[in-house]
C-alpha positions as CSV (number, residue, x, y, z in Angstrom):
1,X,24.5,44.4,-76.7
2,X,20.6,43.8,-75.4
3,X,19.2,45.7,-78.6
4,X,21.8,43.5,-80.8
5,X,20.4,40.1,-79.2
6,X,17.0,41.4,-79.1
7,X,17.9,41.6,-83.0
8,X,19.2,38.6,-83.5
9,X,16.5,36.6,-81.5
10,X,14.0,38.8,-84.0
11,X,15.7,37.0,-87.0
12,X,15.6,33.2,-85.4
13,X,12.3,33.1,-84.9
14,X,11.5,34.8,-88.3
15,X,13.8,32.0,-89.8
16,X,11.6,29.7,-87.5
17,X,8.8,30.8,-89.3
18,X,9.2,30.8,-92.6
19,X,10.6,27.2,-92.7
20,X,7.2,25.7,-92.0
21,X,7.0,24.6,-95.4
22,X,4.4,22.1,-95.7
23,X,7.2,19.2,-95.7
24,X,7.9,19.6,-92.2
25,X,4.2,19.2,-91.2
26,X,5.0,15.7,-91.7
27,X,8.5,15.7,-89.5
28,X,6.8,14.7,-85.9
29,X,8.5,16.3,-82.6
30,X,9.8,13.7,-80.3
31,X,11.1,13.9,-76.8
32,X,15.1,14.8,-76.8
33,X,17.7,14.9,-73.8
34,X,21.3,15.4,-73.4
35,X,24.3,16.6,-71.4
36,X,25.3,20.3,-71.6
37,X,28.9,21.2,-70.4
38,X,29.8,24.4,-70.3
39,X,33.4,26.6,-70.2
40,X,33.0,30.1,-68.8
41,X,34.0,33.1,-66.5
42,X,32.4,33.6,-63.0
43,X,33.6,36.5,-60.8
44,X,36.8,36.4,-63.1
45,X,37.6,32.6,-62.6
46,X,37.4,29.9,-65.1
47,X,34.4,27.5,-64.1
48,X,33.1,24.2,-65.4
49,X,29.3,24.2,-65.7
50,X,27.2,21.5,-65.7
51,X,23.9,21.1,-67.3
52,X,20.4,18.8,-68.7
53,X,18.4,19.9,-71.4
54,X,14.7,18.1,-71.8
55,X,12.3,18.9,-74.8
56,X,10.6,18.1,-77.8
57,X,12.3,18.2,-81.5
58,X,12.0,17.8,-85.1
59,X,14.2,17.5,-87.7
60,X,14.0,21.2,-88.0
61,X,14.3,22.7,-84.2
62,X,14.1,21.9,-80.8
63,X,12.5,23.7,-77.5
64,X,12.3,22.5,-73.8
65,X,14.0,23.4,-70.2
66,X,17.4,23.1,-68.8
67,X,19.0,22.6,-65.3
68,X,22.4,23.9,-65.0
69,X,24.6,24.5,-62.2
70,X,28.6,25.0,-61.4
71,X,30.4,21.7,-61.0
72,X,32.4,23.6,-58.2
73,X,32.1,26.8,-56.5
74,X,34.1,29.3,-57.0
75,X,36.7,30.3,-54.3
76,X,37.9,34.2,-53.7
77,X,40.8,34.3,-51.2
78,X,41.6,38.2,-51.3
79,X,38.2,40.4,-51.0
80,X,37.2,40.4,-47.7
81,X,33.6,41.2,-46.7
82,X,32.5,43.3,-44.0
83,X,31.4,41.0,-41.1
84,X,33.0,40.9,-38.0
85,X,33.9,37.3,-38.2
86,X,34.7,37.3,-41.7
87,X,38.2,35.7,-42.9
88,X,39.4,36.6,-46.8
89,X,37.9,33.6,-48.3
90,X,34.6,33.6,-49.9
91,X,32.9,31.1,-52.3
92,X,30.6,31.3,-55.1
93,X,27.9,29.1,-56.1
94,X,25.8,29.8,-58.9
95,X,22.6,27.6,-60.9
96,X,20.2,28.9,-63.4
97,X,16.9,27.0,-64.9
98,X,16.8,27.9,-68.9
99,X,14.0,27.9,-71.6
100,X,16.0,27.6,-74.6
101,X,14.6,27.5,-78.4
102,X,17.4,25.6,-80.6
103,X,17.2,26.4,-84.2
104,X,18.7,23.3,-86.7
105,X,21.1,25.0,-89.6
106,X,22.7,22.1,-90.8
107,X,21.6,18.4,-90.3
108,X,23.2,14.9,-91.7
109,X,23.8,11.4,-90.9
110,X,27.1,12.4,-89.3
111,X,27.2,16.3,-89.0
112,X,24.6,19.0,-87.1
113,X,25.3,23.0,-86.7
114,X,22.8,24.3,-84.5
115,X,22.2,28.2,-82.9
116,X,20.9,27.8,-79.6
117,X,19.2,30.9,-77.4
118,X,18.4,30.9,-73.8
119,X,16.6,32.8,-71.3
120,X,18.3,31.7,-67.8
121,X,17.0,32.5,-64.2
122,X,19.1,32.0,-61.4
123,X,20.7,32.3,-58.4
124,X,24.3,33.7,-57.0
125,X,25.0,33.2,-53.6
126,X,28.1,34.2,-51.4
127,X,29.4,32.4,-48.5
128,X,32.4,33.9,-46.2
129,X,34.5,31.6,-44.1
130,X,34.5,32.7,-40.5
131,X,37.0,32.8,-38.0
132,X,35.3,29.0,-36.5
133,X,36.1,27.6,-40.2
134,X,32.5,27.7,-41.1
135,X,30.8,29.1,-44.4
136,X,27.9,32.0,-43.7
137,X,26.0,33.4,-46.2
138,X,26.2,36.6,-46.7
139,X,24.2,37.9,-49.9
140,X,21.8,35.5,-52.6
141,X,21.0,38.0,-56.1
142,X,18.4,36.8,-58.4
143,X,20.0,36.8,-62.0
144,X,17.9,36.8,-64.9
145,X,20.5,36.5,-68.6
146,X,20.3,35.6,-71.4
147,X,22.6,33.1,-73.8
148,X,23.3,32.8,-77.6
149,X,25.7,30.0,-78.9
150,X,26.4,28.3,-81.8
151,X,27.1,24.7,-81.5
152,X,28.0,21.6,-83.8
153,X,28.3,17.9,-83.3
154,X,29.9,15.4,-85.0
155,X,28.7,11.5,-84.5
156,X,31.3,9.0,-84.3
157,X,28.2,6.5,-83.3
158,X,24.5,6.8,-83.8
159,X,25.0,7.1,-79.7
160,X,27.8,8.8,-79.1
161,X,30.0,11.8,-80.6
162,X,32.2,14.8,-80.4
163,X,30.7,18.3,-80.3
164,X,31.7,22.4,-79.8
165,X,30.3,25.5,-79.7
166,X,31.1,29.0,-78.7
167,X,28.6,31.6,-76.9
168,X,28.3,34.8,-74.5
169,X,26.2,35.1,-71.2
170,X,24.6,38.5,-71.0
171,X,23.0,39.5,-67.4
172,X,19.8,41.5,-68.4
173,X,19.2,42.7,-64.5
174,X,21.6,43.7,-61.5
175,X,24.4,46.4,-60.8
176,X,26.5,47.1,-63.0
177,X,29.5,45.3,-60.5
178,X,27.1,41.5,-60.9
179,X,27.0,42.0,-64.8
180,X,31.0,42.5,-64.7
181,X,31.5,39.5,-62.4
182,X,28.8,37.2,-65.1
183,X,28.7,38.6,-68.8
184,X,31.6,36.6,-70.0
185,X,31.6,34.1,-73.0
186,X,31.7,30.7,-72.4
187,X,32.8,27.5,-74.9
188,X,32.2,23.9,-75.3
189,X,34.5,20.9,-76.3
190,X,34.0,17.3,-75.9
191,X,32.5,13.9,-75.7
192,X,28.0,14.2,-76.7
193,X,26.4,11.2,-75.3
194,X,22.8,11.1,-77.2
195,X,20.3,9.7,-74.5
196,X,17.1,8.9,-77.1
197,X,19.7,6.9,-79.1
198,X,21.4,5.4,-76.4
199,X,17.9,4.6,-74.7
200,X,16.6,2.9,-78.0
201,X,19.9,0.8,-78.0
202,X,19.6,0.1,-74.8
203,X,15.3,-0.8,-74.8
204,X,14.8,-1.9,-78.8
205,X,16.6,-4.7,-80.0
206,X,15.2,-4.5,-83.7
207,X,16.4,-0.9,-83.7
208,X,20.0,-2.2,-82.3
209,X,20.6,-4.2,-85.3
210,X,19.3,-2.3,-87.4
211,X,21.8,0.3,-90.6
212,X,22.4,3.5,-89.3
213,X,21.0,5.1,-91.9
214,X,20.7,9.0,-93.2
């Protein structure tokens, strides 16, 4: 799987590349932002993540950072750890910071298919409830993985739209029991609120009334 992403991140960038036609020396980068929600598997539970991605753009790609964490940890009720005081509920809690380089397939007015790849570095922490109804930690694993999606969007408004995208979350370090618990792969559905559009609505009056244009 690591040789076949390796592969595939090989081919993006040598897309990347080759696209630099002298057109798109002309098509500036500007600042982007936006949401990223996120449907996936942690320890074998269904999670919601959470998640900001900031960068710079063009018509042709984008590049930045991204924050993500779980909107809830996740809860265990039948693996009981080894302390003394432990009871047999645990919780998860796991957050990640990710350089991500965004290739643009397919742009229009309307319409945009895009194949995101990320390099995440995180944390997973474990808690056990004790016997006093307190959580204790009891381990913290650095996770370094690595994401590949593809994503689309649809615009119902210059500002707002509807977007999906399917991925997988490989762990490149850890025991082979961490990269059971996290490689899983994880899907998108629902409402895309575009901040530099919104933010221009909001701030520009000109560009308010102004066509939405191609």
């Amino acid at each position: 799987m690591i040789k076949t992403l390796t592969f595939i991140l090989l081919i993006v960038c040598a897309l990347s590349g080759f696209s630099q036609t002298s057109s798109v020396q002309d098509d500036k980068y500007k600042f982007v932002a936006s949401f990223d929600m996120r449907n996936s598997v942690v320890i074998g539970h269904s999670v919601k993540f959470n998640g900001v991605k900031l960068g710079l753009g063009n018509s042709k790609q984008r590049f930045g950072i991204g924050f993500y964490g779980l909107r809830t940890p996740v809860h265990t009720y039948n693996n009981r750890v080894r302390e003394m005081d432990a009871t047999d509920t645990n919780r998860y809690s796991f957050g990640f910071l990710s350089f991500y380089y965004e290739r643009i397939f397919f742009s229009s007015k309307r319409w945009e298919i895009t194949t995101p790849l990320h390099l995440n570095f995180g944390s997973l922490k474990g808690e056990y409830l004790n016997m006093e109804q307190k959580y204790v930690q009891f381990v913290e694993k650095g996770i370094v993985a690595t994401t590949l999606s593809i994503k689309s969007h649809f615009k119902i408004f210059r500002w707002v739209g509807l977007q999906g995208g399917v991925g997988y979350n490989l762990i490149i370090n850890g025991d082979k029991r961490t990269q059971k618990a996290l490689n899983a792969p994880f899907y998108s559905f629902g409402v895309k609120i575009f901040l530099g559009e919104l933010w221009k609505m909001t701030t520009n009056k000109e560009y308010r009334k102004s066509d939405w244009e191609e």
